[in-house]
N, C-alpha and C positions, 0 to 999 in steps of 0.2 A: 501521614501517608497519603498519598497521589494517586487514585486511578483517573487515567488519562481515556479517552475513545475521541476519536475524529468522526462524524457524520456528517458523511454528503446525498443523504435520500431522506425523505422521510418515512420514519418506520411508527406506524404506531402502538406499537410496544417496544419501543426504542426502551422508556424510563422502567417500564413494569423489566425488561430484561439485565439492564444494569442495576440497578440496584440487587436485584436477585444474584446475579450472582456476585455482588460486592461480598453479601451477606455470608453466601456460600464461602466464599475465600477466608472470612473472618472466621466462619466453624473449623473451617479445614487446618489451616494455618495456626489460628490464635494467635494475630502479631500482638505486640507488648503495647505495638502505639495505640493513644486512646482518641486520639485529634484524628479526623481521615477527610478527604474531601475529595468527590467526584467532579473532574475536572473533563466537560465538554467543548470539542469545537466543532465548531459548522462552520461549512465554510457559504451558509447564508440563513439566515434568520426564519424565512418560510419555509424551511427545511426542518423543523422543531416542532413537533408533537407536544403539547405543553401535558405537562405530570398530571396525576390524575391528584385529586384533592386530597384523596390516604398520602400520598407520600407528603403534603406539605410543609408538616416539621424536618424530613429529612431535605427538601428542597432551600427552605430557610437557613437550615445550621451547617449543610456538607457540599450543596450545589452551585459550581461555578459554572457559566457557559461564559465562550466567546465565538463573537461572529466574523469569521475573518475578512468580509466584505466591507464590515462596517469599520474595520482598522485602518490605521494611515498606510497607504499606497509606500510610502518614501524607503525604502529598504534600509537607508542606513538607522534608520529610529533603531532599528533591531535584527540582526541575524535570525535570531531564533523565531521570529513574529514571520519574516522573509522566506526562512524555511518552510514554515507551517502552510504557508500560503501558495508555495510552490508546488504542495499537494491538488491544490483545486485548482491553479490558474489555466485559464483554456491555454490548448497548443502553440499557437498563434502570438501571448506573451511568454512562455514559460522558458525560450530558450534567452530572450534577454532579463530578465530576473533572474535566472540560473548566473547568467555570467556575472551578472551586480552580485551577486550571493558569494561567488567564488571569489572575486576581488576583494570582497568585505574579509572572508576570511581567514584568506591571505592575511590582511592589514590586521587584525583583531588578535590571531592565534600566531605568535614567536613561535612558540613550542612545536617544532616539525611534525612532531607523531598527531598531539591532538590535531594538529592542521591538516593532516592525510585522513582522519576519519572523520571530521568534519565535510572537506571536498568528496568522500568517497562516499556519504551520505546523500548530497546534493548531487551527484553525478547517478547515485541508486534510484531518487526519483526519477531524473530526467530521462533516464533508461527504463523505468517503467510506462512513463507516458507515451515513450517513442518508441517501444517496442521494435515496428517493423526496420527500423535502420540498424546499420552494422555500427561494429565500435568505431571504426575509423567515421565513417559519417556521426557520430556522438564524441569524437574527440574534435574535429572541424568545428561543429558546432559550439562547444561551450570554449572553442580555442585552446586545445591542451594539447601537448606535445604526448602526453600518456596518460590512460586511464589509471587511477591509484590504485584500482584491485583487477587486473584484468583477467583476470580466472574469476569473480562474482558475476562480471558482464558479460562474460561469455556464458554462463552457466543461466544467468536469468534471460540472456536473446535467445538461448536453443530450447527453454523450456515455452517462451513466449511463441514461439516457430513453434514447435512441436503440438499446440493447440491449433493448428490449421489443419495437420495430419485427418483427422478424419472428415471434415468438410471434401479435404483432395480425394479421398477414399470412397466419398457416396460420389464424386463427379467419374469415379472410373479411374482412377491415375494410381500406375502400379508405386509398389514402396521405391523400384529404384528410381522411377520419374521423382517423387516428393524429394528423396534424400538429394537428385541433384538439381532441384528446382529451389528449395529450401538450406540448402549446402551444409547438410546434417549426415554423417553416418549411417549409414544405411542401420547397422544393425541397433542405433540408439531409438531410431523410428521404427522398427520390429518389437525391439521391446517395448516401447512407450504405448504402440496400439496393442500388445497383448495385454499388458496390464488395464488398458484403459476397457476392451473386450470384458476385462473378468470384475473390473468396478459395474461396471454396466448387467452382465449374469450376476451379481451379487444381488445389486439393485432389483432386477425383475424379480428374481427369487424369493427376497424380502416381502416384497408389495402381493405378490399371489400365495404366500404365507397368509397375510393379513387375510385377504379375501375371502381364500379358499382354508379351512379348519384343516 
């Protein structure tokens, strides 16, 4: 059994928190398997809080890290090394490694289906990192005639847009300004700021509970 975590900050109770709740998963669950290993990547090595000296025998017998800085650059050594690394590569490379990514796995996966959730994973990164472009500027980019899930990309670019909503709302700008500044639905921006309203009244509420008995 695999638990996997990506970190790109340093936390330090990074180990004190995974391990906790590997443990917890083990009560919960009770898998069958008796082999497990905590599999970390960084995607750079001073980013790693090293384990406190209690966990040592677990660090010995269940702990992998890799440093994805310190991997070969070459993309074809590995898809899956290429992928992983497309998570942290600054802006600036990530659209030409996206499209070496894409080629590879064209050439790699015959199988059509696995090759659409392959590309359609690589295309979810590149749509995270680039956020403020449309789909059609992220199909230019990685050179695709069509995105493979285009109801994901439009669902993760109007939630990525939808996190400016209240920055435009402390400058003054009514909702129908944002919905055709941002080219969202008026009423997808009404609801998004009322629920985001009543996360926020939760949160105060909570916090002057503590305070105040």
């Amino acid at each position: 059994m695999y638990f996997v975590e990506l970190q790109t900050y340093k936390d330090e109770e990074f180990y004190e928190r995974l391990f906790g709740e590997i443990f917890v998963y083990f009560r919960q669950y009770k898998p069958a398997n008796s082999d497990w290993y905590a599999i970390v990547i960084y995607d750079k090595r001073i980013h790693e809080t090293p384990p406190h000296p209690r966990y040592q025998a677990l660090v010995e017998q269940h702990l992998r890290c890799i440093y994805l800085n310190e991997l070969s650059t070459r993309t074809e050594d590995s898809l899956a090394i290429g992928i992983a690394k497309l998570f942290v590569e600054a802006p600036t490379k990530a659209t030409s490694l996206a499209q070496q990514l894409i080629t590879k796995a064209r050439e790699d996966f015959p199988d059509e289906n696995l090759q659409k959730k392959v590309l359609a994973f690589i295309q979810a990164i590149v749509f995270y990192k680039f956020p403020n472009l449309t789909l059609e500027e992220i199909e230019a980019m990685l050179d695709l005639d069509e995105l493979t899930n285009i109801r994901l990309y439009k669902s993760i670019w109007e939630k990525s847009r939808l996190k400016l909503t209240p920055k435009l709302r402390d400058r003054g700008m009514s909702v129908q300004e944002m919905a055709e500044l941002l080219e969202i639905d008026i009423e997808v921006i009404r609801k998004y700021l009322r629920e985001n309203f009543q996360r926020l009244r939760v949160s105060l509420t909570t916090s002057i509970e503590r305070i105040v008995p």
